[in-house]
PAGU-983148 format. One record per atom (N, C-alpha, C, O): x, y, z; chain. Coordinates in Angstrom, 3 decimals, decimal comma. Layout:
N
ATOM        px        py        pz  c
ATOM         X         Y         Z  A
...
END
This chain:
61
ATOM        px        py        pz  c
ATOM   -97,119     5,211     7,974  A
ATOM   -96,148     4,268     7,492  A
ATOM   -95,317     3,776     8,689  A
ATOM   -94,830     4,637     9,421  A
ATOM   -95,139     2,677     8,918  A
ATOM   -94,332     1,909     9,767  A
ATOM   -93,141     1,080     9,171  A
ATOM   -93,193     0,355     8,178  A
ATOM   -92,148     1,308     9,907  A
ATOM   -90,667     0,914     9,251  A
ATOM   -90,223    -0,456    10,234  A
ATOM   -90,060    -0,475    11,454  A
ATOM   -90,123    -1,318     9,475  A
ATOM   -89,335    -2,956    10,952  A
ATOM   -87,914    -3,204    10,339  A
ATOM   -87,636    -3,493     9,175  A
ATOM   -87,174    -3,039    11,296  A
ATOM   -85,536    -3,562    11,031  A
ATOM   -85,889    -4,696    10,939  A
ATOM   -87,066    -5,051    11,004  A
ATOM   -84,837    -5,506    10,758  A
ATOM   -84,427    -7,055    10,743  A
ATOM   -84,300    -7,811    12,325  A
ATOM   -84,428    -9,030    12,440  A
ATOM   -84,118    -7,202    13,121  A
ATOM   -84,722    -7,273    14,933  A
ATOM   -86,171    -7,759    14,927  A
ATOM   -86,860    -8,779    14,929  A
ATOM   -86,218    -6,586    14,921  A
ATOM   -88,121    -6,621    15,031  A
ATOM   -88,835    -7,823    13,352  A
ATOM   -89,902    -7,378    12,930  A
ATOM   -88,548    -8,527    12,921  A
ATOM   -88,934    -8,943    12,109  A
ATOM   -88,587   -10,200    12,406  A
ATOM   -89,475   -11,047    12,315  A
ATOM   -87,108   -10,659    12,865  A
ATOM   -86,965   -12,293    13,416  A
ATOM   -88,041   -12,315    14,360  A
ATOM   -89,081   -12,955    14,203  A
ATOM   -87,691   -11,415    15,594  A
ATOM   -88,573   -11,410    16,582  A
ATOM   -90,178   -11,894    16,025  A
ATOM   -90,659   -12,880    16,584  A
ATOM   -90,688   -11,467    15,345  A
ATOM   -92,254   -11,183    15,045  A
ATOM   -92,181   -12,678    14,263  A
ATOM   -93,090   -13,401    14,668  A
ATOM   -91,602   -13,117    13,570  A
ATOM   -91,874   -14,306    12,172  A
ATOM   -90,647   -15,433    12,644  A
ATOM   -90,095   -16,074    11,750  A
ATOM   -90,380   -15,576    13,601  A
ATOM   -89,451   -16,855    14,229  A
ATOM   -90,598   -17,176    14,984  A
ATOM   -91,211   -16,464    15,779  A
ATOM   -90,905   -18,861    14,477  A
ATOM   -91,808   -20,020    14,992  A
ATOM   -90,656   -20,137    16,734  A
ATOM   -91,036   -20,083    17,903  A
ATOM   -89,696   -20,251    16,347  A
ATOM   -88,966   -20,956    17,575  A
ATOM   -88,748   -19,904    19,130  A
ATOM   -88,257   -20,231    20,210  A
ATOM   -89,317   -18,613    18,695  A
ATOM   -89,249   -17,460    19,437  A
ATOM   -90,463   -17,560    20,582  A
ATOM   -91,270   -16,797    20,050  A
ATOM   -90,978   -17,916    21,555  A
ATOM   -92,173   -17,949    22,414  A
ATOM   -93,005   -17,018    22,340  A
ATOM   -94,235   -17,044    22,332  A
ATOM   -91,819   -15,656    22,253  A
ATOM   -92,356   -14,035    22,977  A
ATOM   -93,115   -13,415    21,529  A
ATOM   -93,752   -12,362    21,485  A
ATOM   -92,897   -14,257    20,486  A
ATOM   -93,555   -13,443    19,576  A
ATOM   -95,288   -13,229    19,667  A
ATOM   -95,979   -13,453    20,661  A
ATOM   -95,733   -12,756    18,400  A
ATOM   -97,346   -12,603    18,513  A
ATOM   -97,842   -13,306    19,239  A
ATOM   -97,528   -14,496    19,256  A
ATOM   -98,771   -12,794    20,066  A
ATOM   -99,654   -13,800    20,606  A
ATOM   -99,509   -13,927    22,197  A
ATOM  -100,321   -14,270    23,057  A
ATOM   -97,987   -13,468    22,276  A
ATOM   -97,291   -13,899    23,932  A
ATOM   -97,125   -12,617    24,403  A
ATOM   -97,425   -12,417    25,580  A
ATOM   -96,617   -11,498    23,582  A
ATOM   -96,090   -10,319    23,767  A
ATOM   -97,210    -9,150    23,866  A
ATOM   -97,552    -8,582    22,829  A
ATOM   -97,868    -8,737    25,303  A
ATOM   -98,797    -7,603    24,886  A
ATOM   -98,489    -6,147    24,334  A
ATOM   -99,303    -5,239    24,169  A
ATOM   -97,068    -6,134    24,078  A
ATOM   -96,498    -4,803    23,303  A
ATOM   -96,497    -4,889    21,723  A
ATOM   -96,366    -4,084    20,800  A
ATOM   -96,674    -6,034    21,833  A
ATOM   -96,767    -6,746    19,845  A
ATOM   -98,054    -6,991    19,505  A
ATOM   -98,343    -6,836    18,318  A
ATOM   -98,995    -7,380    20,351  A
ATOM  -100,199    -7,117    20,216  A
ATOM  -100,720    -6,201    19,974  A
ATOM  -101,647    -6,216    19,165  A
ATOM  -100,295    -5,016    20,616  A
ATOM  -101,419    -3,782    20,790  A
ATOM  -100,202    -3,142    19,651  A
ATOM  -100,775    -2,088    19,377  A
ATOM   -99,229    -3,120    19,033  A
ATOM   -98,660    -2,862    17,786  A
ATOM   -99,219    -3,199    16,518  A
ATOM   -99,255    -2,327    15,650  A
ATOM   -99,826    -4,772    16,204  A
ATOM  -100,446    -5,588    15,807  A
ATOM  -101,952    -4,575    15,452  A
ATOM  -102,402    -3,995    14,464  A
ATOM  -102,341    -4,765    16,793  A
ATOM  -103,656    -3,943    16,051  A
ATOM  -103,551    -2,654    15,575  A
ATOM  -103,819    -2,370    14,408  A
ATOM  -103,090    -1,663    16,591  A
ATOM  -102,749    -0,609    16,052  A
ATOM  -102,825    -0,621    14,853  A
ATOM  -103,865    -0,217    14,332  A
ATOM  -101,933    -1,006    14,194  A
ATOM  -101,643    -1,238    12,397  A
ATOM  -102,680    -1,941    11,724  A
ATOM  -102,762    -1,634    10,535  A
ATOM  -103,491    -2,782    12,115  A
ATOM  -104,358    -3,157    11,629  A
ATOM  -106,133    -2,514    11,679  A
ATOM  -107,195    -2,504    11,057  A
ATOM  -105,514    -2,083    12,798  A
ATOM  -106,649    -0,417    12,790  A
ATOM  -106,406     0,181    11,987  A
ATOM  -107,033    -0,173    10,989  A
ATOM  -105,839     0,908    11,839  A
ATOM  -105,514     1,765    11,380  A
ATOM  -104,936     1,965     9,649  A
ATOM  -104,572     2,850     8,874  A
ATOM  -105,160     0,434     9,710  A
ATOM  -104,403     1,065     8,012  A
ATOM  -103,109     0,872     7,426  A
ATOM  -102,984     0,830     6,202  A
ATOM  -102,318     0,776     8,061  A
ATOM  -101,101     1,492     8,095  A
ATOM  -100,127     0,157     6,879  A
ATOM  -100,168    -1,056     6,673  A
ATOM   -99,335     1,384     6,359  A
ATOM   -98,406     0,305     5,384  A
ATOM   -97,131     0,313     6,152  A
ATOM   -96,677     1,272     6,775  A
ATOM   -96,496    -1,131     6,006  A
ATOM   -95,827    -1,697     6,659  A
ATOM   -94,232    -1,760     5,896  A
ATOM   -94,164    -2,633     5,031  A
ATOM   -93,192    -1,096     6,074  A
ATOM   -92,197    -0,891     5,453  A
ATOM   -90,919    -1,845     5,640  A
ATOM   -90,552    -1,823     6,815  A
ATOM   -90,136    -2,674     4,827  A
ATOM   -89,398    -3,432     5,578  A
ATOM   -88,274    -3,273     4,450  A
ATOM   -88,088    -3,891     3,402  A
ATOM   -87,678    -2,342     4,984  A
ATOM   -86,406    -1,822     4,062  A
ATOM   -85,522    -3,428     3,366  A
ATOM   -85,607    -4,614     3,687  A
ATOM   -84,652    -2,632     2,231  A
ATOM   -84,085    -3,986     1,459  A
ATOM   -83,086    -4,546     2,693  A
ATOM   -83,453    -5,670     3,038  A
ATOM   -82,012    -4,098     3,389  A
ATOM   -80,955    -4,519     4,098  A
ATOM   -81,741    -5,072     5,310  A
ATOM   -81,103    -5,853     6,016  A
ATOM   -83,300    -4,744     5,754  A
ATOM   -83,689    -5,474     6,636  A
ATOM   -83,885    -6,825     6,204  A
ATOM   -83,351    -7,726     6,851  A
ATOM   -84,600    -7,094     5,169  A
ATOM   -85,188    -8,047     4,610  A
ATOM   -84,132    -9,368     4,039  A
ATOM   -84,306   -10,579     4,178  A
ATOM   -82,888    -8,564     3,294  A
ATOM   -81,776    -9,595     3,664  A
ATOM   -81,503   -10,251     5,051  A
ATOM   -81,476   -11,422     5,428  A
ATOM   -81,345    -9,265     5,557  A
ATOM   -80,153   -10,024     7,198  A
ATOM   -81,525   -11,019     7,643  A
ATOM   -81,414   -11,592     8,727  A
ATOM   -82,649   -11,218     6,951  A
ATOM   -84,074   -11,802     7,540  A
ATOM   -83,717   -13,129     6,756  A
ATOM   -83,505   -14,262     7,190  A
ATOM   -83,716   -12,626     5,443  A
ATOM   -83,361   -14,182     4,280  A
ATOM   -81,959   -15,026     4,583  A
ATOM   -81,868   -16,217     4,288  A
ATOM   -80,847   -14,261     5,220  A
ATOM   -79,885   -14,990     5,633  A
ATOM   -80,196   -15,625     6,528  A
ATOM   -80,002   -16,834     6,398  A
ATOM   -80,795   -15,156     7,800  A
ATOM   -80,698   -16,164     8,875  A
ATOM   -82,169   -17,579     8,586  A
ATOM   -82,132   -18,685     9,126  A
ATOM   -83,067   -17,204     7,830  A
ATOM   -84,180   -18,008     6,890  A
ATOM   -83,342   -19,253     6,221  A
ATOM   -83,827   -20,384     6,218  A
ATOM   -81,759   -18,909     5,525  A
ATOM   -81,299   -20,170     5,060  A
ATOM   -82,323   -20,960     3,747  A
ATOM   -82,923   -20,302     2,897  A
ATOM   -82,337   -22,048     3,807  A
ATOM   -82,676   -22,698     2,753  A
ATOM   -84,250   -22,467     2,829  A
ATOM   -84,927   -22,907     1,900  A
ATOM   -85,050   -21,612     4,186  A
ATOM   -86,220   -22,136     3,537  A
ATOM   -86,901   -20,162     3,136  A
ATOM   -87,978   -19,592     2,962  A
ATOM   -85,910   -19,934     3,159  A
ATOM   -86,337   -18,472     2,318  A
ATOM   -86,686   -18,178     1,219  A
ATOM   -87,422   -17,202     1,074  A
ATOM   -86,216   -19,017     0,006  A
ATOM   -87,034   -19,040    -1,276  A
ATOM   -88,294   -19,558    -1,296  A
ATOM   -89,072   -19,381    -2,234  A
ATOM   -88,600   -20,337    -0,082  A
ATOM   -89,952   -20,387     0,401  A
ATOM   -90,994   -19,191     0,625  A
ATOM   -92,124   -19,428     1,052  A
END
């Protein structure tokens, strides 16, 4: 089981971020890891808010 604050989650799912997937070889080899492996991905409730606040209007998206 893997746990992502609200850090690690703008980071990873912000279009406007460069360093995310794709750029970052520490998010990559995280990336697979977890996708090797299986693994369920935990994103607590208070993370997932402070994620929908800064999301704004297109979070009910």
């Amino acid at each position: 089981m893997v746990v992502f604050d609200a850090n690690f989650l703008i980071y990873f799912l912000d279009p406007k971020i460069n360093d995310g997937v794709g750029s970052n070889p520490r998010i990559d080899h995280l990336v697979a890891t977890i996708q090797k492996t299986g693994e369920r991905i935990i994103v607590p409730t208070p993370a997932l808010s402070e994620l929908l606040v800064k999301a704004g209007d297109a979070g009910p998206e």
